[in-house]
C-alpha positions in Angstrom: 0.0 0.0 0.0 1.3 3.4 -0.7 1.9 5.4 1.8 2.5 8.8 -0.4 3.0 9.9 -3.8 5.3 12.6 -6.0 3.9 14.5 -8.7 7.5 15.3 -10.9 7.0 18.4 -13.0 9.9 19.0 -15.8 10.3 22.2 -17.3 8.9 21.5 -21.0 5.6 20.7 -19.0 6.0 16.8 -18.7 4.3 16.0 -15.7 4.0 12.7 -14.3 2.7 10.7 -10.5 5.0 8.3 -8.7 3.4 6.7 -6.1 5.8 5.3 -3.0 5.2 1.9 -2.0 8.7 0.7 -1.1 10.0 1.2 2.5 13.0 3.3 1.3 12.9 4.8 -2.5 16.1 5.8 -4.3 15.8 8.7 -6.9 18.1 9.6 -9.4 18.9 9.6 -13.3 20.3 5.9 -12.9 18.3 2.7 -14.3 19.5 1.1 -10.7 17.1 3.3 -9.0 13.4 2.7 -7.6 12.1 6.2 -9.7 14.9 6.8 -12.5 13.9 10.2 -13.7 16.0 11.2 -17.1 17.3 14.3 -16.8 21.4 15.5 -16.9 21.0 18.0 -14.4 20.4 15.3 -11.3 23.5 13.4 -10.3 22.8 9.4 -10.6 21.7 8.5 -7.2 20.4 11.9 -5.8 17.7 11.4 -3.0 16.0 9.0 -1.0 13.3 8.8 1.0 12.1 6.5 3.6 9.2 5.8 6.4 10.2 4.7 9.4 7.7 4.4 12.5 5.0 5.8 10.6 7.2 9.2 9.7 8.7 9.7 6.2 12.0 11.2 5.5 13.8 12.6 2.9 17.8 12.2 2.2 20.4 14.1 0.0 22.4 11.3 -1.6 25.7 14.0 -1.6 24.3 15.0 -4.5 26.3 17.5 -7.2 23.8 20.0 -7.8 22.0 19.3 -4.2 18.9 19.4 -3.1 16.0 21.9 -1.9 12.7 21.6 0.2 10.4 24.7 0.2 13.7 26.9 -1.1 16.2 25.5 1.6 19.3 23.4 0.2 19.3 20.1 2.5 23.5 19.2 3.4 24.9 16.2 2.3 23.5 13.2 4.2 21.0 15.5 5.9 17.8 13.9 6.7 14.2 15.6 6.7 11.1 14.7 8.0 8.1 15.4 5.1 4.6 16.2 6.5 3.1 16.4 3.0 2.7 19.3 0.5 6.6 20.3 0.6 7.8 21.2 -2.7 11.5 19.4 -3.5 13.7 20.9 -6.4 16.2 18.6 -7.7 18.0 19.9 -10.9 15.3 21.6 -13.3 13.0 19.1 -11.8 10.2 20.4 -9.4 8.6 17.9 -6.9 5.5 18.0 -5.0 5.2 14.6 -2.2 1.6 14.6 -1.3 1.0 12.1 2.1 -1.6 9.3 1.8 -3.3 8.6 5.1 -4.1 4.6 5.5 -5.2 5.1 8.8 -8.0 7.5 8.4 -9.7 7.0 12.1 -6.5 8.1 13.8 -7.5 10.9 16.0 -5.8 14.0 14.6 -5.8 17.7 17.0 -8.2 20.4 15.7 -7.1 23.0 13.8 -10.2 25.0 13.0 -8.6 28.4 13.2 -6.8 27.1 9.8 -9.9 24.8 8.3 -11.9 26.5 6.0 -15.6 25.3 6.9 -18.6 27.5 5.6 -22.0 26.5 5.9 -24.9 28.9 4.6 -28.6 28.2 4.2 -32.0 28.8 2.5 -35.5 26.8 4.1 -35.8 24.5 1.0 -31.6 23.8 0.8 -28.2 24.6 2.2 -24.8 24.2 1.4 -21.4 23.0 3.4 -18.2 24.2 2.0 -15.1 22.7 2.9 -12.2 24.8 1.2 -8.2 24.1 0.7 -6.2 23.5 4.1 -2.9 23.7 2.1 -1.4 25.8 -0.8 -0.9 24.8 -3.7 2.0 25.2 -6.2 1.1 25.8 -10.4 0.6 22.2 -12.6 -0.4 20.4 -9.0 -3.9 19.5 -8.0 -5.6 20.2 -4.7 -9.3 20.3 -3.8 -12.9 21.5 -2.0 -15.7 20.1 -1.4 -19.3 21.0 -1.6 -22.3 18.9 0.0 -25.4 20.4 -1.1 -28.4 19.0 0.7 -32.3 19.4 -0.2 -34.5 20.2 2.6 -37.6 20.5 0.6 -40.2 17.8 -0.7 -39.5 17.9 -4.5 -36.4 16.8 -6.4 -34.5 19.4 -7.2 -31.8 19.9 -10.0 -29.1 22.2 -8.8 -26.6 24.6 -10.8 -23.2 25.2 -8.9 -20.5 27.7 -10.4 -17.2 29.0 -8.8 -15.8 32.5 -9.2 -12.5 34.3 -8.3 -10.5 32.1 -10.3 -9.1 31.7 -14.2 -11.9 29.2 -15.8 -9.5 26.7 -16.9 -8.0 26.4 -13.4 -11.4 24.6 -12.3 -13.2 21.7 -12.6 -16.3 20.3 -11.6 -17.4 16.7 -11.1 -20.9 17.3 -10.9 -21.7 20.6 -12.0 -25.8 20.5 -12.1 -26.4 17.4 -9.3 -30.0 16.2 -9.5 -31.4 15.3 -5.8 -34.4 13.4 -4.5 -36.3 14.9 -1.4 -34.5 15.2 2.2 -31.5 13.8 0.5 -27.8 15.3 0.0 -25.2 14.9 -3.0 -21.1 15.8 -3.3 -19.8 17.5 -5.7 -15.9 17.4 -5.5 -14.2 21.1 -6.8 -11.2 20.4 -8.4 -8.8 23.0 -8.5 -5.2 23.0 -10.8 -3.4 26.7 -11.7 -1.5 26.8 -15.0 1.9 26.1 -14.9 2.6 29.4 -16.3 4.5 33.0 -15.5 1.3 34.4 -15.5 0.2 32.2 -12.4 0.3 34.9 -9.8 1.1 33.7 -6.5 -1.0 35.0 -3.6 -4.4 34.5 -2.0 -7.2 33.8 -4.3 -11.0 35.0 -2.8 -13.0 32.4 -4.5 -17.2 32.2 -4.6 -18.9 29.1 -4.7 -22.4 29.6 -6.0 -25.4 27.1 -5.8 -29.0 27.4 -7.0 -31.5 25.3 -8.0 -32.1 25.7 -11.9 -35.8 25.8 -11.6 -35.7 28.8 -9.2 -32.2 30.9 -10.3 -33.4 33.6 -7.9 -32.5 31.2 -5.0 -29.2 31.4 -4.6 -26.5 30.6 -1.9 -22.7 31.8 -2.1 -20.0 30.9 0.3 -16.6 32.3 0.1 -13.0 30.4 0.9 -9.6 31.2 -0.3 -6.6 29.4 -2.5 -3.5 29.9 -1.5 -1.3 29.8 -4.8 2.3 29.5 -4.4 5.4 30.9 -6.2 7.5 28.6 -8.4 11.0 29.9 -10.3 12.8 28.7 -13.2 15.1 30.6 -15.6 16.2 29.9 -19.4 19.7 31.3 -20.8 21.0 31.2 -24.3 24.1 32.6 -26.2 23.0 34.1 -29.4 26.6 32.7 -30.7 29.1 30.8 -28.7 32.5 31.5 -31.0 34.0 34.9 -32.1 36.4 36.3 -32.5 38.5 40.2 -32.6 35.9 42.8 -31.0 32.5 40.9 -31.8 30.2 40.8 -28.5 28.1 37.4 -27.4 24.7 38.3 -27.1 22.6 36.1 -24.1 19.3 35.7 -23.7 17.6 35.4 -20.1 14.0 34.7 -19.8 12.5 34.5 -16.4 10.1 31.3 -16.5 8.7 31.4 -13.7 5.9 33.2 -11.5 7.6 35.3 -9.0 10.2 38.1 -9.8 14.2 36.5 -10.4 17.2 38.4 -9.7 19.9 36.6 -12.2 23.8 37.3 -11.8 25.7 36.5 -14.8 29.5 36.6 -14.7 32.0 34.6 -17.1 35.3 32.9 -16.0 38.0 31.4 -18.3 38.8 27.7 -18.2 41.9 25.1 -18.5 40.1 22.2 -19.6 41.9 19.2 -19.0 43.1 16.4 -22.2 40.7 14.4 -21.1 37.7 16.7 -21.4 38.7 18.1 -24.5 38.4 14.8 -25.9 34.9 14.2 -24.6 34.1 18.0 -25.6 35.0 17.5 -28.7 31.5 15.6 -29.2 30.0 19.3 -27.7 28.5 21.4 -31.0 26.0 24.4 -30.6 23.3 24.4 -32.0 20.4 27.2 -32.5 23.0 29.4 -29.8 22.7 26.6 -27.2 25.1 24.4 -26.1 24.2 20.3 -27.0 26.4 17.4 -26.3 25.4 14.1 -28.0 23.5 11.3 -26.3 26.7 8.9 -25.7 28.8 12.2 -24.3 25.7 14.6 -22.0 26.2 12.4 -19.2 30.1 12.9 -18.9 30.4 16.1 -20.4 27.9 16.9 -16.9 30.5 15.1 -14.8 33.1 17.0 -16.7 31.6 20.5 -16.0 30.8 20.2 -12.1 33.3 17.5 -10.5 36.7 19.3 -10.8 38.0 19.6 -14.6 37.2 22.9 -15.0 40.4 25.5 -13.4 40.2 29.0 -14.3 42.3 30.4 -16.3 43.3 34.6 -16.2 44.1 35.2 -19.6 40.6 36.6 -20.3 38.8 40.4 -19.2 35.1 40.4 -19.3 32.8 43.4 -19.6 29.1 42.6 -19.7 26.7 45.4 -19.5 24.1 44.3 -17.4 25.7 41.7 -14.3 22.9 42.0 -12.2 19.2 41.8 -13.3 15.8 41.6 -12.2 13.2 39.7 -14.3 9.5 40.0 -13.8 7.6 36.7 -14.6 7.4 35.7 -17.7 9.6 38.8 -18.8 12.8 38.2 -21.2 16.0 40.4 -21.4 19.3 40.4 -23.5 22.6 41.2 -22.2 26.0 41.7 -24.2 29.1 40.7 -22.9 32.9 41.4 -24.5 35.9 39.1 -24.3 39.3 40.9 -24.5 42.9 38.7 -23.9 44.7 40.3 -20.5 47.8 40.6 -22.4 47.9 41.2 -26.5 50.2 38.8 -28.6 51.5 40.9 -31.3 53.3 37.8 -33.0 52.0 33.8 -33.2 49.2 31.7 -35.1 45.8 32.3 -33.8 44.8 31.0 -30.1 41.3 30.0 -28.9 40.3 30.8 -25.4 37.8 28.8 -23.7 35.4 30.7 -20.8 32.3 29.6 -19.3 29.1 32.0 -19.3 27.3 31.3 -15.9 24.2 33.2 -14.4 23.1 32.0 -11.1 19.1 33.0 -9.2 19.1 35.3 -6.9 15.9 33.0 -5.0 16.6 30.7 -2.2 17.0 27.9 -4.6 20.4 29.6 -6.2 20.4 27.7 -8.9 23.3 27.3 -11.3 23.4 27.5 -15.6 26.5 27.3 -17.2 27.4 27.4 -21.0 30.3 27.1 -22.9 31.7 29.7 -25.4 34.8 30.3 -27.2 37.1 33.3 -28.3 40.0 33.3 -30.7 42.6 35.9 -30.5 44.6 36.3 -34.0 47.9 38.2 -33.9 48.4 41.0 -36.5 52.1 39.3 -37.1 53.4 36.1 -38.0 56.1 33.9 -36.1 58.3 34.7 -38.1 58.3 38.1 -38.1 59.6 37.9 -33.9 62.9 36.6 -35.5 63.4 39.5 -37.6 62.8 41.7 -35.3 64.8 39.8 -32.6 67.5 40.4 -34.9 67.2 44.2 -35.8 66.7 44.3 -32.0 70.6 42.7 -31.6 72.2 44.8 -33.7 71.2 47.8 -32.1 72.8 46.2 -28.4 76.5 47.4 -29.3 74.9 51.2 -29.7 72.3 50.7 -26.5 75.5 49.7 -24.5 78.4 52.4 -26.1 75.4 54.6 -24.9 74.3 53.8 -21.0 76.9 56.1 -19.9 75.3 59.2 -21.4 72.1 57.7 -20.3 73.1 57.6 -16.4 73.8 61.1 -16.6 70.1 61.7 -17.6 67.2 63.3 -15.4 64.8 60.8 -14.4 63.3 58.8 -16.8 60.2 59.9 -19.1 57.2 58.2 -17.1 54.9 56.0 -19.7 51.5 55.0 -19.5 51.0 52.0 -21.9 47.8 51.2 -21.6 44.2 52.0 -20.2 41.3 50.0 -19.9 38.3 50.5 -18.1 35.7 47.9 -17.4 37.6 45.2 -20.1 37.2 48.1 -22.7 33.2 48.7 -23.0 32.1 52.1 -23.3 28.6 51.0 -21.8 28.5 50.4 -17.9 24.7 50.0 -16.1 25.1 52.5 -12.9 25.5 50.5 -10.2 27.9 48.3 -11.0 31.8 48.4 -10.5 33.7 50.1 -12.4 37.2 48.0 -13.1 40.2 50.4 -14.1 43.7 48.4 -15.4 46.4 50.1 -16.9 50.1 49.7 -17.8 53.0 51.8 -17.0 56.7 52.5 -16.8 58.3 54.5 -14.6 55.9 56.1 -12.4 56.4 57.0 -9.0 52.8 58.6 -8.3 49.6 57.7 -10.4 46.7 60.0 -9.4 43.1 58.6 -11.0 40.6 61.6 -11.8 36.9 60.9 -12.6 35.6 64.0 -14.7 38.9 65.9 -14.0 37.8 65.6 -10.2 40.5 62.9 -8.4 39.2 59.6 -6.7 42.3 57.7 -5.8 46.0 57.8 -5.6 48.8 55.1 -6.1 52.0 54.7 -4.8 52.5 50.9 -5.4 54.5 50.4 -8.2 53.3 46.8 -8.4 49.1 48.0 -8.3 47.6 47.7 -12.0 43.8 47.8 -11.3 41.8 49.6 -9.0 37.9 49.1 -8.8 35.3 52.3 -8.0 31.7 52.4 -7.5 29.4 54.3 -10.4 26.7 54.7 -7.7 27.1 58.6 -7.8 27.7 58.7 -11.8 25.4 59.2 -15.0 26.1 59.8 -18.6 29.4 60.8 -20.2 32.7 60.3 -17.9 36.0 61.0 -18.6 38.2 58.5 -16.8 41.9 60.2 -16.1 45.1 58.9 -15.1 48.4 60.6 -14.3 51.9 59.4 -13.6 54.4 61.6 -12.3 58.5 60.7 -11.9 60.3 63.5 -10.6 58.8 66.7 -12.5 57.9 64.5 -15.5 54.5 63.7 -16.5 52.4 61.0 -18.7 48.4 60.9 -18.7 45.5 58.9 -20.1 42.3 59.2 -20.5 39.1 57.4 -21.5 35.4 58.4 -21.8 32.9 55.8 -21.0 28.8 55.7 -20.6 27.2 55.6 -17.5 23.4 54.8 -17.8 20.4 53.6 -16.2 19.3 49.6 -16.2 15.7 49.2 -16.9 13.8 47.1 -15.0 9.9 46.5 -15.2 8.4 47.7 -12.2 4.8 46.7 -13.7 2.8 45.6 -17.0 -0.7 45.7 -16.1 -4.0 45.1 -17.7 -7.9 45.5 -17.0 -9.7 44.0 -16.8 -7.5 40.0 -17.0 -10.6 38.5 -18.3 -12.9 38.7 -21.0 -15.9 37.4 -22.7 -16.6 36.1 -26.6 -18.3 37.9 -29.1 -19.0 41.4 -26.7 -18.3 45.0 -27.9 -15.6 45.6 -24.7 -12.6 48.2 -24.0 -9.3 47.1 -22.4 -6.7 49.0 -20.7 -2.9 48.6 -20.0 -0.6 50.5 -17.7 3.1 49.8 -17.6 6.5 51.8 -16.1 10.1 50.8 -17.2 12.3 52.8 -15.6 15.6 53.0 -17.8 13.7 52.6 -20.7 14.1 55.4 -23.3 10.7 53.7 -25.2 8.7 51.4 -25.2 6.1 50.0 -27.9 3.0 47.1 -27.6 2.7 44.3 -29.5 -0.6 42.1 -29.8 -3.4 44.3 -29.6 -3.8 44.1 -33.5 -5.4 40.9 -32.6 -8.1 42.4 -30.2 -8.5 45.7 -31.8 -8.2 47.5 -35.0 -7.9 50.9 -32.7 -4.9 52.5 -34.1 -1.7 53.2 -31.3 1.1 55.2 -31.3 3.9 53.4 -32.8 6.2 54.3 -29.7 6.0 55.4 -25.8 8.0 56.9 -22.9 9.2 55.0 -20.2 6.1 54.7 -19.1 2.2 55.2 -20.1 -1.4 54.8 -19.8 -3.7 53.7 -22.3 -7.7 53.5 -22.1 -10.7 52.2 -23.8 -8.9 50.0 -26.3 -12.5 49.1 -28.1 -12.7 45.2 -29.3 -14.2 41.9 -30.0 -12.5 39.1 -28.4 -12.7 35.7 -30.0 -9.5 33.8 -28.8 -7.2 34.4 -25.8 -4.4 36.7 -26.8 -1.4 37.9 -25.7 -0.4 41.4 -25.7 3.8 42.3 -25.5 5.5 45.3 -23.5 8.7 45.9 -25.8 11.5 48.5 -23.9 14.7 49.7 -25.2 17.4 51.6 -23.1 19.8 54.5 -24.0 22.3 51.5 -25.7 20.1 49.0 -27.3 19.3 46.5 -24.9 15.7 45.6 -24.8 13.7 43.8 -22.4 9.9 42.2 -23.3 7.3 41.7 -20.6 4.2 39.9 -22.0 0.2 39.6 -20.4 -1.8 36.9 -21.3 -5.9 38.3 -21.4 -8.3 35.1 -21.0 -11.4 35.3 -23.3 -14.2 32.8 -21.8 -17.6 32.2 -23.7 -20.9 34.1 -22.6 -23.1 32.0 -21.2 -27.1 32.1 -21.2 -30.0 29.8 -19.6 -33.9 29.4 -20.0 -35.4 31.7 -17.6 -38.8 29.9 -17.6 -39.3 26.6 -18.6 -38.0 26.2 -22.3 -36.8 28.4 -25.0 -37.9 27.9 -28.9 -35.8 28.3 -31.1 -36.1 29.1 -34.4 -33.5 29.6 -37.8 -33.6 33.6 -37.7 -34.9 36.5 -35.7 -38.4 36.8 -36.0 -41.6 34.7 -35.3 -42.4 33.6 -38.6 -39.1 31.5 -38.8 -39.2 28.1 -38.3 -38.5 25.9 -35.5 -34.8 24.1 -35.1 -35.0 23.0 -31.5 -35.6 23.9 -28.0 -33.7 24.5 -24.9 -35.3 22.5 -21.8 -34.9 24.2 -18.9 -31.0 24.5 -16.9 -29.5 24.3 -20.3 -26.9 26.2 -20.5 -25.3 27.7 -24.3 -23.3 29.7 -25.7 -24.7 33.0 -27.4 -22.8 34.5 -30.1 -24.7 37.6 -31.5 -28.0 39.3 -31.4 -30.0 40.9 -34.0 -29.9 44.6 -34.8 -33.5 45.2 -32.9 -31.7 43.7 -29.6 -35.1 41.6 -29.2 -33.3 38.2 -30.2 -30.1 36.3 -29.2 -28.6 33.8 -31.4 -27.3 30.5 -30.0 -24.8 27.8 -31.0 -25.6 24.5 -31.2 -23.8 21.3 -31.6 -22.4 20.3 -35.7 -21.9 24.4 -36.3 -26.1 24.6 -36.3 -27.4 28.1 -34.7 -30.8 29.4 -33.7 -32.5 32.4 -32.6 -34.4 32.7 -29.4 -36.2 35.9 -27.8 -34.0 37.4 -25.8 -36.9 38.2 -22.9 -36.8 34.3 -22.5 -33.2 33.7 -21.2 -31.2 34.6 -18.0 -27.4 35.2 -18.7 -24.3 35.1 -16.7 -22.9 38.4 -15.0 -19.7 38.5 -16.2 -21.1 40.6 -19.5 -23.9 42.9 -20.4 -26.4 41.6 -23.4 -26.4 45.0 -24.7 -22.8 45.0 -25.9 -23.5 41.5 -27.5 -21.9 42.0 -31.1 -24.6 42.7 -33.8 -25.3 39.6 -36.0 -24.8 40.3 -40.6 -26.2 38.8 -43.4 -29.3 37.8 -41.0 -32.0 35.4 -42.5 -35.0 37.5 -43.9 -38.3 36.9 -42.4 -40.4 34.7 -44.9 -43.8 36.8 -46.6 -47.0 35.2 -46.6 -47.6 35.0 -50.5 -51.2 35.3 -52.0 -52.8 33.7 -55.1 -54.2 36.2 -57.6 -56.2 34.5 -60.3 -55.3 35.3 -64.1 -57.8 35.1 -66.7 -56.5 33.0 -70.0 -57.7 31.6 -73.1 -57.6 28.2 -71.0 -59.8 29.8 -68.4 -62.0 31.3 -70.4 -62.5 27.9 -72.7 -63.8 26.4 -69.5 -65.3 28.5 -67.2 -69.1 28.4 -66.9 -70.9 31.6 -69.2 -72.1 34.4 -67.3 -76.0 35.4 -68.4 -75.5 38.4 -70.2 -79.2 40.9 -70.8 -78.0 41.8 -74.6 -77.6 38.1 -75.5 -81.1 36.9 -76.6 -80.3 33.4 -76.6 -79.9 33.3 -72.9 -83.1 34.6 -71.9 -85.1 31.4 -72.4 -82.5 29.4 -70.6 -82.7 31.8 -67.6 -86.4 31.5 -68.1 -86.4 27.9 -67.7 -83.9 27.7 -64.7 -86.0 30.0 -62.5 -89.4 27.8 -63.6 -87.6 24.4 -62.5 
């Protein structure tokens, strides 16, 4: 018998149930394991997890990657106790472990300050709701139930809808239960929240509605809340993982989860052992991302997070956005430049090898890596060091003849070789360090100046770098150094850009939800700040009401006037002062209105007036969908099953709050009411051959006929 189960959830949307039965379960990508999940990013025996004396508890196996329970990471060999509901995060993997109770008459304490119970009643029914007791995380399932009971002496049909909550998120088992006299029903509310970035976390109000079909105006409500929890998951991808002299990489974060994700990228070259270069080998990008065949994923893993890599200094990075903060479902871009430490001016081409890794700011902290590859190219050959070496040992005899003239000289010229600030982009986000190196030669004082106002001084001869924050800078400035010898001077000086990260403070749309086939406006509020515009995308699909093709950082617009026929999606596109862009995106749901008899039936007939004919009837709790009405607004037009509609008067139904009838989209190209047609008779030759003669007073020869009609 099992005495739990774990629902797995992968991030392409695979889910699948596992239930435990053994007394202790290994997990891990291994086929030597009780659940062998396949997936790279697990190690091969990662968890257990046991029941002992009626408690269940979870292991970490010393797992690579390790593993985390509600956002903590466990230590190696740590053991957990699991009450049930605890979500476990193992690689990209998400795992809920949901308790199954065999001993159901165990006497458990009360806990009814955090047991939703509502009971609510009418003389001829009432209700009994018994909500949630436990959040619940998006792609699980969790569930309340409603126990209806008729008090009256006539069976009753009943009608139960829930509000407060997306309409695909709920399902019912028995949404209209029929019940005898004195006698109660169940009707189980099921309840799962899209896996999606648009999955807000929070506390959901929801209304359970019930009345009985025959009498609509009797209605009861009770009210209980869903708790809907957070979940986080990130995607990166390098745009293209090998270039070469002063091309950038271009990576792409997208924020795939619910909850807002600080992301740190940072880069760090790599020595990669003989070995792993022959298994790497196998490695090729493909579409931007790195791929490793089937027979090489598993070690190239091993490979990446059990000791091969050592870093290697011969790189300087500059990306121009280290730190971000994505809002769910929101995607960003950020450039980053390799440049060698030291230039080779003579030698064949050299690749460098660096890894590109961004890490979650959430408690989970989890951990992408990708490979990418520069090649530095020398402007001269080999063999052009010899020739020079040999110029260079010629001139010895003269350099020598000469050092005594050259002792008597002042102090030496001081020289400042080189200047590089932040691995030589001209684009920094304010905020983060600024990185100064440089290379001299005989100077005894180096002052550094920011704007021609100084910041620091150095004395060690042996300093190269110094770091400085940008916290207090915006826009152009000049970065200044000065070396001093004696009363000789050298400067340098570089001018970089100091500006403003964006970051989505909010995208928001009203209302989230909207209704088929009505006449409705929509409006969207967003701020960016960093952004020097932003533009929409998507509302072409809703609306033909023209926008402006561009907008400030941030804006307001109302009374977008549409018809919805499909969920859409409308995209927030911003762009900052250097070209980086971020996209935040809002998903409106469109749900069907929904109509009911409000008497006993409804005819229906195959266009908008009484003369048509019949094509069916509605009994009464029948519920449709209407889909236009006619341009009087005295009839509503129905779908029915095989593409068939008909018209019914629109006195003669009840329809669902959530839209008004009048804003019900005018129906075209209606069916004309048939005419009643009458026959006119037409005198002919053919008639008039046939018909019966009329007595006429000039004809003499009728007169005796008439004469004898009237004696007979």
């Amino acid at each position: 018998m099992a005495y739990g189960r774990l629902d797995v959830f992968w991030p392409d949307g695979l889910f699948r149930t596992f239930p435990l039965t053994e007394q202790t379960s290994s997990i891990g990508r291994s086929s030597g394991n009780t659940i062998m999940l396949d997936t790279n990013t697990i190690s091969r025996y990662h968890i257990s997890i046991a029941q002992e004396k009626g408690q269940v508890f979870l292991t970490d196996l010393d797992s690579v990657n390790g593993t985390f329970i509600d956002g903590v990471r466990l230590t190696g060999s740590e053991k957990r106790a699991l009450g049930g509901g605890e979500e476990i995060q193992i690689g990209t993997l998400r795992i809920i472990y949901h308790r199954i109770d065999d001993q159901p008459t165990q006497p458990m304490a009360a806990v009814e300050e955090e047991t939703q119970r509502v009971e609510v009643s009418l003389p001829e029914f009432n209700i009994h709701v018994q909500g949630p007791e436990q959040g619940v995380a998006p792609g699980a399932h969790i569930s309340a139930q409603l126990i209806i009971s008729n008090t009256s002496d006539d069976i009753m049909r009943y009608a139960v809808e829930v509000d407060g909550l997306p309409a695909d998120w709920v399902r019912l088992d028995r949404p209209t239960p029929r019940i005898t006299a004195q006698n109660t029903a169940e009707v189980l509310i099921n309840i799962k929240p899209t896996r999606r970035y648009d999955s807000k976390p929070g506390i959901y109000p929801v209304s359970v509605r019930v009345y009985p079909q025959e009498k609509p105006e009797m209605k009861l409500q009770a009210e209980i809340t869903l708790q809907v929890l957070p979940f986080g998951g990130f995607g990166m991808a390098l745009q293209n993982q090998r270039l070469k002299g002063k091309e950038r990489f271009r990576l792409h974060l997208h924020n795939q989860g619910s909850a807002n994700l600080p992301l740190t990228v940072s880069a760090a070259g790599v020595d990669v052992s003989p070995m792993a270069l022959g298994i790497l080998a196998g490695a090729r990008p493909i579409g931007g991302k790195a791929s490793v065949n089937a027979v090489n994923a598993r070690e190239h893993v091993r490979l990446m997070t059990q000791g091969t890599r050592k870093t290697n200094e011969t790189l300087d990075f500059s990306i121009t956005s280290a730190k971000v903060t994505l809002a769910p479902g929101a995607r960003q871009m950020v450039q980053l430049e390799a440049r060698p430490k030291r230039t080779s001016m003579f030698g064949a081409p050299r690749e460098h090898v660096f890894d590109v890794s961004v890490r979650s700011g959430d408690p989970s902290g989890f951990l992408a890596v990708q490979r990418a590859y520069y090649t530095e190219t020398p402007p001269l050959p080999q063999w052009t060091l010899y020739v020079i070496a040999a110029g260079i040992l010629a001139m010895l005899l003269l350099i020598v003849g000469g050092l005594a003239l050259v002792l008597r000289q002042p102090p030496p010229q001081p020289v400042i070789t080189s200047l590089t600030v932040q691995g030589g982009s001209a684009q920094i986000p304010r905020g983060e360090t600024l990185s100064i190196t440089w290379l001299a030669t005989d100077v005894a004082d180096l002052s550094i100046s920011l704007n021609g106002t100084p910041v620091a001084s150095v004395t060690d001869p042996e300093l190269n770098s110094i770091n400085l924050s940008t916290e207090n800078l915006a826009g152009q400035v000049i970065v200044s150094l000065l070396g001093t010898n004696g009363d000789q001077q050298a400067s340098a000086s570089q001018t970089i850009n100091v500006y403003q990260p964006m970051q989505a403070e909010f995208f928001a749309a009203e209302p989230a939800q909207m209704v088929r086939y009505v006449v409705q406006s929509l409006s969207l509020r967003w701020n960016v700040p960093g952004a020097v515009s932003t533009r929409l995308s998507g509302v072409e699909s809703f609306s033909n009401t023209p926008l402006q093709p561009t907008f400030g950082a941030q804006g307001t617009i109302s009374e977008i006037v549409g018809v919805p026929q499909n969920p859409f999606s409308i995209t927030l596109i911003a762009e900052d002062e250097i070209g980086n862009t971020l996209e935040q995106s809002i998903t409106i749901d469109v749900v069907n209105p929904e109509c009911i008899p409000a008497g006993e039936s409804v005819i229906l007939r195959a266009g908008p007036d009484a003369a048509h004919q019949v094509v069916g009837t509605l009994n009464p709790g029948a519920r449709v969908v209407v889909d236009a009405q006619d341009a009087g607004r005295r009839w509503l037009r129905v779908q029915l099953s095989g593409g068939v509609t008909g018209w019914g008067q629109r006195a003669e139904f009840a329809c669902a709050p959530n839209f008004n009838v009048d804003n019900l989209q005018i129906a075209v190209n209606v069916l004309p009411a048939p005419t009643a047609v009458i026959p006119t008779a037409t005198l002919t030759s053919t008639l008039t051959a046939t018909a019966t003669p009329t007595p006429t007073r000039t004809s003499t020869a009728t007169r005796p006929a008439s004469a004898g009609i009237g004696g007979g």
